[in-house]
C-alpha positions as CSV (number, residue, x, y, z in Angstrom):
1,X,208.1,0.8,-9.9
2,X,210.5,-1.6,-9.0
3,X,213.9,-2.5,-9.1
4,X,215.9,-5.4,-9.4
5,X,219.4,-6.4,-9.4
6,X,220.0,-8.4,-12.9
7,X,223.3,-9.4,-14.7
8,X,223.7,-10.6,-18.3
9,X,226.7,-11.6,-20.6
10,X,228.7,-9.5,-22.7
11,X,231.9,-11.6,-24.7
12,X,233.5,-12.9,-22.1
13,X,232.2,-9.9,-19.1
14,X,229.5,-10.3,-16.5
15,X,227.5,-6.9,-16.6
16,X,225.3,-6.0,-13.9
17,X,222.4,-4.1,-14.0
18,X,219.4,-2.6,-12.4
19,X,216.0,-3.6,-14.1
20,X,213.0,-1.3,-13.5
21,X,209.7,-2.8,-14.0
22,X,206.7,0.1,-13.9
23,X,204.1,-0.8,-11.1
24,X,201.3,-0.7,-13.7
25,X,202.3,-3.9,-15.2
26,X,200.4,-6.7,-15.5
27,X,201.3,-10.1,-16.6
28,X,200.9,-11.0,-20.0
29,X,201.7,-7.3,-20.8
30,X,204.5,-6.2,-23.3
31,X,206.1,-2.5,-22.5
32,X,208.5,-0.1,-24.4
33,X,211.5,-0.8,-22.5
34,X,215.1,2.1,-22.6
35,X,218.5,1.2,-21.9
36,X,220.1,3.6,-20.1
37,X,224.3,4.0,-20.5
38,X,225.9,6.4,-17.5
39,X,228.6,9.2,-18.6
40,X,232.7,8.3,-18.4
41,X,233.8,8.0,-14.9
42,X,230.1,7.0,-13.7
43,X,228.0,4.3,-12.5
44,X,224.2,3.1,-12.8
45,X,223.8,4.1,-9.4
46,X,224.1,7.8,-10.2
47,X,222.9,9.8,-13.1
48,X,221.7,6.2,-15.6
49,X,219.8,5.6,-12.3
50,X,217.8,8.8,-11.8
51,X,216.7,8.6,-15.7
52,X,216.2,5.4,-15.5
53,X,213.8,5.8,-12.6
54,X,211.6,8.3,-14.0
55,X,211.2,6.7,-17.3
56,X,210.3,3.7,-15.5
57,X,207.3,5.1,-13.4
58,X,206.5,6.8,-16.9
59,X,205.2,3.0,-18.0
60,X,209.0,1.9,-19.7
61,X,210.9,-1.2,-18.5
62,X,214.4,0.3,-18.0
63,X,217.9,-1.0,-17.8
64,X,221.0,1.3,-16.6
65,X,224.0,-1.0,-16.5
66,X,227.8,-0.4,-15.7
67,X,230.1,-1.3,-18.5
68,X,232.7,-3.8,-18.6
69,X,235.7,-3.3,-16.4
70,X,233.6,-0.6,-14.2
71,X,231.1,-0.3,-11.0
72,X,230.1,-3.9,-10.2
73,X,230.3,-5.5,-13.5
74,X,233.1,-7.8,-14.3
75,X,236.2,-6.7,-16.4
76,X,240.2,-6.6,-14.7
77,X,242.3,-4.6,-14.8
78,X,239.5,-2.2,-13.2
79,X,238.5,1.2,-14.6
80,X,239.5,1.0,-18.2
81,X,237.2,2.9,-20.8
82,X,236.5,1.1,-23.4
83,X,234.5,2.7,-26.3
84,X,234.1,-0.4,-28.4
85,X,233.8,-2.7,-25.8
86,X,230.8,-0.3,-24.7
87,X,229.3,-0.8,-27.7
88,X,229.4,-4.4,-27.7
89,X,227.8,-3.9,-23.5
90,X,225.2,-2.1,-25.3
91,X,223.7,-4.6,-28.3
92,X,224.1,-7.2,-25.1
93,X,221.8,-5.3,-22.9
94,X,219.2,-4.6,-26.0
95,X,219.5,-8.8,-26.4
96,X,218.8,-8.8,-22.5
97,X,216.1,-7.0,-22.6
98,X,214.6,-8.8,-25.8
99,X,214.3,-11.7,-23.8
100,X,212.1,-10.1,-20.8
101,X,208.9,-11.4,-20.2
102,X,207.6,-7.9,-20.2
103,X,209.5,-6.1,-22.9
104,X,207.9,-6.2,-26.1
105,X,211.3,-6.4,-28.1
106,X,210.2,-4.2,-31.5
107,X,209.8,-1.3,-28.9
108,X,213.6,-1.1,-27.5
109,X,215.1,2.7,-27.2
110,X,218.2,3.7,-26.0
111,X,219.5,6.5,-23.7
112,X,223.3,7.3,-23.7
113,X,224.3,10.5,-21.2
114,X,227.2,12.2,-21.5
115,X,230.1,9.9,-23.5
116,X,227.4,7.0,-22.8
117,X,225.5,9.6,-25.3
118,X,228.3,8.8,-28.0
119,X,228.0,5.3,-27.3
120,X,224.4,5.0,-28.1
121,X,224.7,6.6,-31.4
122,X,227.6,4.8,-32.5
123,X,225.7,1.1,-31.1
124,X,222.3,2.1,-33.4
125,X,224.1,3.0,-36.0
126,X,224.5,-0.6,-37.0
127,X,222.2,-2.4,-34.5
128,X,218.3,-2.0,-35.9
129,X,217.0,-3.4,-33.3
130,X,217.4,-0.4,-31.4
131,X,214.3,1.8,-32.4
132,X,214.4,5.5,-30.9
133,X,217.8,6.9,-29.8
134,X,218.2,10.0,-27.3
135,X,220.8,11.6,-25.3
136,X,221.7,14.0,-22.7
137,X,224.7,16.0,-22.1
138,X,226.5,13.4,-25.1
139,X,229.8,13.0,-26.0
140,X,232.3,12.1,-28.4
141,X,234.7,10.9,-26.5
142,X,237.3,10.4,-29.2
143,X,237.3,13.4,-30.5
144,X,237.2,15.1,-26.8
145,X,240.3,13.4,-26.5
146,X,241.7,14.8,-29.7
147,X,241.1,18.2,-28.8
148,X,244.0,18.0,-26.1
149,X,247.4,19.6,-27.5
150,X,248.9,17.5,-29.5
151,X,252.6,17.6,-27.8
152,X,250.5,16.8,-24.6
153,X,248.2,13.8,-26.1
154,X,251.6,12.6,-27.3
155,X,253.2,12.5,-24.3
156,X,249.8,10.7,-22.9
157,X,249.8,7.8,-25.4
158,X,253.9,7.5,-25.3
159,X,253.2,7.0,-21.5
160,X,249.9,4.8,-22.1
161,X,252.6,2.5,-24.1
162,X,255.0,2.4,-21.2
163,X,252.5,1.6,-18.6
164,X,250.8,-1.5,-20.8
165,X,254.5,-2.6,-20.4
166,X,254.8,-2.5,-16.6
167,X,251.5,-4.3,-16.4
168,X,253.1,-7.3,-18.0
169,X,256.5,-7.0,-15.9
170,X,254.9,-6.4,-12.4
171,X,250.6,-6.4,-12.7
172,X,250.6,-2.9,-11.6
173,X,248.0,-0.4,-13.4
174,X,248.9,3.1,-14.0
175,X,245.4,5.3,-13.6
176,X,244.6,8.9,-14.5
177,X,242.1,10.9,-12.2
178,X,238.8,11.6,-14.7
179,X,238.2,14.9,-12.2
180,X,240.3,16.5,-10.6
181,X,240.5,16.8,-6.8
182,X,238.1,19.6,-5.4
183,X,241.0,21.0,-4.1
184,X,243.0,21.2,-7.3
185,X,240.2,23.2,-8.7
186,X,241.9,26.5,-9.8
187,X,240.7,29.7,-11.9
188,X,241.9,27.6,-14.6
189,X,239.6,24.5,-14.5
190,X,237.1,24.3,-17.2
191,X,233.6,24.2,-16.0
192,X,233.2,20.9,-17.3
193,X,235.8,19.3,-15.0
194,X,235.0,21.6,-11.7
195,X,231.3,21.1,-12.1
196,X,232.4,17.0,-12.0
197,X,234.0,17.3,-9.0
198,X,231.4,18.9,-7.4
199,X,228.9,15.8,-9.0
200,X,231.3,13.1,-8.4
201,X,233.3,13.7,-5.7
202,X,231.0,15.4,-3.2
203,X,227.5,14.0,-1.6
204,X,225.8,15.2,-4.8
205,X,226.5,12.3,-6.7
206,X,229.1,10.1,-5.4
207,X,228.7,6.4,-5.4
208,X,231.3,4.0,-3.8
209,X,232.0,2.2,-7.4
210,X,233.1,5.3,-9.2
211,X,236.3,5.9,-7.7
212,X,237.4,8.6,-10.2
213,X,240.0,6.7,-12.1
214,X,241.1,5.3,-15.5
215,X,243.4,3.3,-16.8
216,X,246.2,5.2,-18.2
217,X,246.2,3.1,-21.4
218,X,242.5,4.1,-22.2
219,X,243.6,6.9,-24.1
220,X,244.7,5.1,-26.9
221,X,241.5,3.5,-27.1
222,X,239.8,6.7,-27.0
223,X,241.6,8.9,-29.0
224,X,241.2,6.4,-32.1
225,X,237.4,6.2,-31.5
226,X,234.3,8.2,-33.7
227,X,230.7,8.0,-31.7
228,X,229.8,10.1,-35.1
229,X,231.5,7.9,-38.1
230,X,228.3,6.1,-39.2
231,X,225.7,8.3,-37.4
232,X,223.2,8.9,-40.8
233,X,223.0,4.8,-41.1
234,X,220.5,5.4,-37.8
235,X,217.9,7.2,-40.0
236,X,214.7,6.2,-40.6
237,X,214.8,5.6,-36.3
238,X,214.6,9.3,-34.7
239,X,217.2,10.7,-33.0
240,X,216.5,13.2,-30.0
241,X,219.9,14.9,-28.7
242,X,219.4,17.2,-25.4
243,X,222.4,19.7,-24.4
244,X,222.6,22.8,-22.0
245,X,222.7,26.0,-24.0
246,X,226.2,26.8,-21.3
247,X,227.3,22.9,-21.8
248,X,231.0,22.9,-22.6
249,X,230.5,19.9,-24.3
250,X,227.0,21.8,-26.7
251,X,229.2,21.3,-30.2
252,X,229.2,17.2,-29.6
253,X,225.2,17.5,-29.6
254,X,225.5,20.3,-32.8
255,X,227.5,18.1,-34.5
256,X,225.7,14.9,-34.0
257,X,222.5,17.1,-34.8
258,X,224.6,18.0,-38.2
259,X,225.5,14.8,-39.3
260,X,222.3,12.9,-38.2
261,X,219.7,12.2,-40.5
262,X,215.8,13.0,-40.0
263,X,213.7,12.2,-37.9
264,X,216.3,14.4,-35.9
265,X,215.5,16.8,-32.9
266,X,217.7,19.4,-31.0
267,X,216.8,20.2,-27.9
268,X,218.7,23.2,-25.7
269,X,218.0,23.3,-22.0
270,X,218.7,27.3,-21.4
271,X,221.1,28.1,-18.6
272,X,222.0,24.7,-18.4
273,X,225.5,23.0,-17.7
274,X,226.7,19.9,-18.8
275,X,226.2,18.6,-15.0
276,X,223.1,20.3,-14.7
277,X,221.5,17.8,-16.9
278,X,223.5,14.6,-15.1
279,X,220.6,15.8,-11.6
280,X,219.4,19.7,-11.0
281,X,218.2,20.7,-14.2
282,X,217.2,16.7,-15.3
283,X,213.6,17.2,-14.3
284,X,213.5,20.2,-16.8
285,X,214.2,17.6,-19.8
286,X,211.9,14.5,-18.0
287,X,208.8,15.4,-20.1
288,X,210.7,15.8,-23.1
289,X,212.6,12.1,-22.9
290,X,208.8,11.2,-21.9
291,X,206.9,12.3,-24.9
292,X,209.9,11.0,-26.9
293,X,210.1,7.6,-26.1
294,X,205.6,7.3,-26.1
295,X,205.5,8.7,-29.5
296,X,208.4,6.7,-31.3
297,X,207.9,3.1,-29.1
């Protein structure tokens, strides 16, 4: 396997990205090929790397990417989570890869983890191109948003408003931590966020470019955002959804699973976290995504 560092346009972004070509190709040769999409708060580098890896020595031509605004792709102000734009990141890499020398481009799949797991649904819904869809760990991001109290989302958007306005008087960016510190972690953190701090913020997982940060105003772009709303449109391609039986975040893959069409599959990783699946337990589900990918590219 090998890896390169690529870049290809998005609208008006820059988007950088790793290509992984399996050392069994020849030229002349056209190969399944996956995008991979990393989790909110994450890089290629980290999680989209490690998947990407695997399914590469597997015999796929793989592409984990950072979106717009995040890791080294272009995009200022930095750190802002875009949904839609992610979408749009998303067709862009599929076009990418449709251009490759070694990707045959009717055999294009997708891989979203964590909210890049809501992403991928909500891109194939509407992009055919796109001809197997899986995730690990996914998320709607939206409507994890929307499950905040309302007086306190409130408050969040009210201040969301206020900080776009002191970017226009002074340039300055109001940001939001996406885990906490490790030494905020109380009795009281969920398992989702503690278990992210201990990916993200320790030698785990770290990377330099996530810097565990978003732009305040993100959250209104969130909160009006559905990874599910057109999720049957994806049927006749299979859908393969992969959550932790513990996962905080197991109803997002249920719900998806519900509202999905067939050629469906959900597929529970007992004793599994959320995290586990980002790099512990992601060897569990490698043969899984494998036989996936072979049997529907």
């Amino acid at each position: 396997m090998t890896r390169s560092e690529v870049s290809f346009p998005s609208e008006a972004f820059k988007i950088a990205a790793h290509l992984y070509v399996p050392d069994t190709y020849q030229a002349g040769q056209k190969l399944p090929a996956v995008v991979v999409v990393h989790p909110f708060g994450g890089v290629k580098e980290q999680t989209a790397g490690l998947y990407a890896e695997h399914l590469s020595k597997q015999g796929f031509v793989t592409l984990p990417f950072d979106r717009r605004y995040q890791g080294a792709s272009e995009g200022t102000p930095r750190q802002q989570e875009d949904p839609f734009g992610a979408a749009e990141d998303i067709k862009s890499a599929v076009t990418f890869l449709s251009l490759q020398e070694q990707v045959d481009q009717k055999r294009i799949g997708i891989l979203g983890i964590c909210a890049g797991g809501g992403y991928v649904l909500f891109a194939a819904s509407m992009d055919h191109r796109i001809k197997a869809v899986a995730t690990v760990s996914g998320v709607d991001l939206g409507a994890f948003i929307r499950t905040i109290p309302k007086a306190t989302l409130d408050g969040i958007l009210n201040d969301a408003g206020q900080a776009r306005i002191q970017f226009a008087k002074s340039g300055q960016v109001k940001y939001l931590p996406v885990v906490p510190q490790l030494n905020e972690i109380t009795d009281q953190t969920t398992n989702l966020m503690a278990e992210g701090a201990d990916y993200y913020l320790t030698s785990r997982g770290s990377h330099p470019n996530s810097i565990n940060r978003t732009a305040l105003w993100s959250y209104d772009r969130m909160a009006i955002y559905d990874s599910f709303a057109q999720v049957g449109q994806i049927s006749p391609r299979p859908v393969l959804l992969i959550a932790g039986s513990k996962a905080d975040t197991l109803l997002y893959s249920q719900k998806a699973f519900e509202l999905t069409k067939e050629p469906k599959e959900l597929y529970i990783v007992e004793g599994s976290t959320h995290i586990d699946l980002y790099d512990r337990r992601a060897p569990q589900v490698y043969p899984k995504l494998t036989e996936f990918f072979k049997q529907k590219l």
